[in-house]
C-alpha positions as CSV (number, residue, x, y, z in Angstrom):
1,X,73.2,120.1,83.1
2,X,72.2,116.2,83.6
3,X,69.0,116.6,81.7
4,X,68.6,115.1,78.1
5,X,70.5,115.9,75.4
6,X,71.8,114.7,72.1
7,X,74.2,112.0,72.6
8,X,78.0,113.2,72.0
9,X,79.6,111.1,69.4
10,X,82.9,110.0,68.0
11,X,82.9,109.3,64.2
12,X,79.3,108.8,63.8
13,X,79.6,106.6,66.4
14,X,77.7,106.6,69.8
15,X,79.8,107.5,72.5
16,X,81.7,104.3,74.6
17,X,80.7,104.2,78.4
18,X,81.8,102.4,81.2
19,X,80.2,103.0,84.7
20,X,82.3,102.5,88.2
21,X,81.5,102.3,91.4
22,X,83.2,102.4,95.0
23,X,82.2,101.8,98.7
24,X,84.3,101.6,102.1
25,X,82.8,98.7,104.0
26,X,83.6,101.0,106.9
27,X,81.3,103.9,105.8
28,X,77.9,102.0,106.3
29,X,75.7,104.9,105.6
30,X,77.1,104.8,101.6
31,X,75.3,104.0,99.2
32,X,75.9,100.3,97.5
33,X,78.0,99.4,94.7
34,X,75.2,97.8,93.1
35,X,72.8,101.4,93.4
36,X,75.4,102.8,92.4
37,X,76.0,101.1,89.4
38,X,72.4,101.3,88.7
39,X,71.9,104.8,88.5
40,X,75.1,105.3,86.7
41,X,73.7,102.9,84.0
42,X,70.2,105.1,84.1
43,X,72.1,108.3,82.6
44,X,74.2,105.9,80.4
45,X,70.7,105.3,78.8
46,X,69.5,107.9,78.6
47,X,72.2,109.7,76.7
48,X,72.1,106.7,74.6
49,X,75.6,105.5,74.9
50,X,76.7,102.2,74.6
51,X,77.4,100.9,77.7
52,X,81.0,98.8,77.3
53,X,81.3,97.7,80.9
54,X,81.2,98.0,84.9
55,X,83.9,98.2,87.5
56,X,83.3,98.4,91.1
57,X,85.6,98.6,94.0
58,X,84.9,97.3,97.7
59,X,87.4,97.9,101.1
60,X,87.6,99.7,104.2
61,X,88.9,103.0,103.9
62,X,92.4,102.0,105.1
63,X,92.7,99.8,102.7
64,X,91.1,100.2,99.1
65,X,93.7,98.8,96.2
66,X,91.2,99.8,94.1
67,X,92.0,96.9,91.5
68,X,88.7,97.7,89.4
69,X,89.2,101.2,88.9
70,X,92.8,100.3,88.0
71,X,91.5,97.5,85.3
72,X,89.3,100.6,84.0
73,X,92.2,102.8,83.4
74,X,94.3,99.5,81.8
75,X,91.2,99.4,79.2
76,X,91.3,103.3,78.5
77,X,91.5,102.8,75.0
78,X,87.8,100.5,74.9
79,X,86.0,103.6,76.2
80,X,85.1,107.5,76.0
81,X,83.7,108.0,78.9
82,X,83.3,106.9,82.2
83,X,80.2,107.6,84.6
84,X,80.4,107.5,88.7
85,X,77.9,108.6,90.8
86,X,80.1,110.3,93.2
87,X,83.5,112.2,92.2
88,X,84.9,110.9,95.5
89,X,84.3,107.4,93.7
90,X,87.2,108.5,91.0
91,X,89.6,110.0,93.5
92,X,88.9,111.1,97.2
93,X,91.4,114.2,96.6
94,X,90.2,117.1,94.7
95,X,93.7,117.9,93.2
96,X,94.0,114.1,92.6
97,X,90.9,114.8,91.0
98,X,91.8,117.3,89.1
99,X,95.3,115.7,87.7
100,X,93.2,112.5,86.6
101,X,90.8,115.0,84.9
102,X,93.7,116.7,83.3
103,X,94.5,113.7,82.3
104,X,91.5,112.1,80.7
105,X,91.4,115.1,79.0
106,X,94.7,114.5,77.3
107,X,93.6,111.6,75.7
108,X,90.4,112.8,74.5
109,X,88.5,110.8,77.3
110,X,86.2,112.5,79.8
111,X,83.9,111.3,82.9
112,X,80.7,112.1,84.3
113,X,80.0,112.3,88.7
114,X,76.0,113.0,89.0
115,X,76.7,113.8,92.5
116,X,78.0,117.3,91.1
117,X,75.6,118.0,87.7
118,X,79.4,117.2,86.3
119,X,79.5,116.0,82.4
120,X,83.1,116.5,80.8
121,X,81.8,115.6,77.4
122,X,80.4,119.6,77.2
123,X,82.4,122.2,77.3
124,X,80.4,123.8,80.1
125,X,80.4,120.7,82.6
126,X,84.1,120.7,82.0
127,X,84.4,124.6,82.9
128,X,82.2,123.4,86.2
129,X,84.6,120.8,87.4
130,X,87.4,123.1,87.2
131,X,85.4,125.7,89.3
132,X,84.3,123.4,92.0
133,X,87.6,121.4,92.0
134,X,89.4,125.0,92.3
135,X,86.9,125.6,95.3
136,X,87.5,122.5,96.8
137,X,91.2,123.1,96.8
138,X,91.0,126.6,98.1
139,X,89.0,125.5,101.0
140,X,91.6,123.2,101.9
141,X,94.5,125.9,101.4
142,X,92.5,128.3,103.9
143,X,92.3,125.1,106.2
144,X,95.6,124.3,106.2
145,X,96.6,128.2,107.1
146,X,93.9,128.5,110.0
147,X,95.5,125.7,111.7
148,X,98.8,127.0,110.7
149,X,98.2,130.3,112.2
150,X,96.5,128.7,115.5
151,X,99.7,127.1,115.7
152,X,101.6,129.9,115.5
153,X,99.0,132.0,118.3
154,X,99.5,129.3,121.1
155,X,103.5,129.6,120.0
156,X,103.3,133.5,120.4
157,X,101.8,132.6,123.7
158,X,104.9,130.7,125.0
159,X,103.1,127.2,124.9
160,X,104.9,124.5,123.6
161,X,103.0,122.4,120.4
162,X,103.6,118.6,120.1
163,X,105.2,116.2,122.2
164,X,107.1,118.0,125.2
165,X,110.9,117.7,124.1
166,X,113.6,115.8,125.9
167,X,114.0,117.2,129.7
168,X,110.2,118.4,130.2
169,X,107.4,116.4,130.6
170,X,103.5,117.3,129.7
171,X,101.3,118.9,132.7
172,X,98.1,118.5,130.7
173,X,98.8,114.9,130.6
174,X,99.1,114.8,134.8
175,X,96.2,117.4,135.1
176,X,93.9,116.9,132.0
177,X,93.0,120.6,132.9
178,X,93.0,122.3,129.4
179,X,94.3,125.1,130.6
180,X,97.6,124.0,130.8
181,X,97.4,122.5,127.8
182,X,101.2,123.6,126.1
183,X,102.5,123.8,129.4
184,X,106.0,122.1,130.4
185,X,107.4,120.8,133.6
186,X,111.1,119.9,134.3
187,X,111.6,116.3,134.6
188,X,114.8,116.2,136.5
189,X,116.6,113.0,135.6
190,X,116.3,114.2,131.9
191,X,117.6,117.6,132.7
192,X,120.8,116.4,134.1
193,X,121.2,114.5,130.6
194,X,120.5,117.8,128.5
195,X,123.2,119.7,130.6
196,X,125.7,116.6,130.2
197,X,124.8,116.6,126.4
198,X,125.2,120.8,126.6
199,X,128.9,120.4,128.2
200,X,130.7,117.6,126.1
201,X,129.7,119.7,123.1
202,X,130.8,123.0,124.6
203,X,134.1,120.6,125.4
204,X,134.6,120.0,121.9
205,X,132.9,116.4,121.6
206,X,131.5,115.4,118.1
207,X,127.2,114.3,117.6
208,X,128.9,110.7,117.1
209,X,130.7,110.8,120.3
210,X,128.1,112.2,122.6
211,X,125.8,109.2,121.1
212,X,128.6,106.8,122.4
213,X,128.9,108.4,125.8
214,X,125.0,108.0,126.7
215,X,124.7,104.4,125.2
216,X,127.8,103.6,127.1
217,X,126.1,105.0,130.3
218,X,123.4,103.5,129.5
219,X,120.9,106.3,129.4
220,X,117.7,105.8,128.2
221,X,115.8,108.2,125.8
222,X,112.7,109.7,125.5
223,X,110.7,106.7,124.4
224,X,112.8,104.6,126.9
225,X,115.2,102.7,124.9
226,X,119.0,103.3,124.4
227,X,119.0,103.9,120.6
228,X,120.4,107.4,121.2
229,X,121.2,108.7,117.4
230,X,123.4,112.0,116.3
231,X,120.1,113.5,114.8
232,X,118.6,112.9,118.5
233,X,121.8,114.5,119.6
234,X,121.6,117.5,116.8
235,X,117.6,118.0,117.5
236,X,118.7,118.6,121.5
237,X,121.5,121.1,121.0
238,X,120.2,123.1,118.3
239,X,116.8,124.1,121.0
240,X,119.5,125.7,123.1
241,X,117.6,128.8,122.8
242,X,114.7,126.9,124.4
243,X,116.8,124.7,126.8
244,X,117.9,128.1,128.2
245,X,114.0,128.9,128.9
246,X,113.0,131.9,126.0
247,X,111.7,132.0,122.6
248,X,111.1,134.8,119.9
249,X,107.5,135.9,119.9
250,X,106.0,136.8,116.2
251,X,107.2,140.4,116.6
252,X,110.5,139.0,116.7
253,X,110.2,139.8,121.0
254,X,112.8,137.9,123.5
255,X,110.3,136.2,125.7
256,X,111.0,133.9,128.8
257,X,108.6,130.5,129.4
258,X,106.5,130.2,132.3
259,X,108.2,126.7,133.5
260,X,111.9,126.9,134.5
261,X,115.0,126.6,132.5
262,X,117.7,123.6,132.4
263,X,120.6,125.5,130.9
């Protein structure tokens, strides 16, 4: 689809190009702005173009402000088209891809990425972006509901997921034996705090007033400080289900934990 052909044009014109590239300085096996730039200019040429300019970005991949590709997109209106040899280069998303290629394509502008045989200025390399961007996007969908169905097995199996909640401790953190990974352990001095938290609600007390009682007695939290909050407060009372030691399996089951129960 990269091959030769006749240059596209606009008014008898030859089309307006402008190249970019990208690297993270933490990525050491990418290849270099300047190759980069190099090759992009190589099929600029050959479609016989007329190259208007290059912009290259260069960070680590926490922190990219991309002010090059940003001074590309201020000077839409100079070019046509812009060629990358990566599509990552553009926009490390695919649906951020996608909405910039929407985009672009608003405004009669399009973009090249010879990584992917992409070239927006045919009707055919457009129809292939939207095929591999769709792709791209369902891969991450099916991703995104593996893990949230492995989530939802080690639930089923009565093992907690995430940080062990106010009153239990970890026993893969003691043990580092992953098989009790999502098991939970009591931790006593917490426990007497969830049933004290349990009873001045059951007594009548308000979120803002149980948060006043344990900073008054000084009680620390779970990350050890005394900034107890009512959301900390709400987030603790509304597990009593879990506090009293069972859960609902997928089918909707009662079940009871393996590790004891404070309420």
């Amino acid at each position: 689809m990269l091959g030769r052909t006749h240059s596209k044009v606009r008014g008898g014109f030859a089309m307006r190009a402008v190249v970019y590239g990208r690297i993270s300085t933490d990525l050491q096996s990418e290849t270099s702005v300047n190759e980069q730039i190099r090759r992009c200019k190589q099929y600029v040429e050959m479609k016989g173009w007329e190259l208007i300019s290059e912009f290259s970005d260069v960070g680590t991949g926490m922190n990219m402000d991309r002010d090059g590709f940003k001074s590309m997109m201020e000077r839409i209106e100079e070019w046509d088209v812009v060629v990358a040899f990566k599509l990552d280069r553009f926009h490390r998303s695919s649906a951020n891809a996608q909405s910039w290629a929407s985009d672009l394509n608003a405004v009669g502008k399009n973009f090249v990425a010879l990584d992917i045989d992409v070239d927006t200025t045919t009707a055919m390399g457009m129809a292939v972006f939207r095929i591999i961007t769709a792709l791209n996007q369902m891969e991450v969908e099916v991703t995104k509901e593996r893990t949230r169905m492995g989530l939802q097995g080690v639930k089923n199996e009565g093992r907690w997921v995430g940080k062990p909640p106010y009153g239990y401790d970890s026993v893969f953190a003691s043990t580092g034996d992953e098989g009790d990974k999502g098991i939970l352990s009591v931790k006593q001095s917490e426990a007497e705090i969830v049933k004290m938290i349990f009873e001045l609600r059951d007594s009548g007390s308000t979120f803002s007033s149980i948060v006043e009682s344990l900073i008054g007695a000084g009680v620390l939290t779970k990350t050890g400080k005394r900034s107890w909050s009512t959301a900390t407060v709400r987030d603790i009372l509304n597990r009593r289900d879990f506090y009293e030691g069972y859960y609902y399996n997928l089918d909707n089951e009662r079940q009871t934990y393996t590790w004891g129960s404070i309420l």
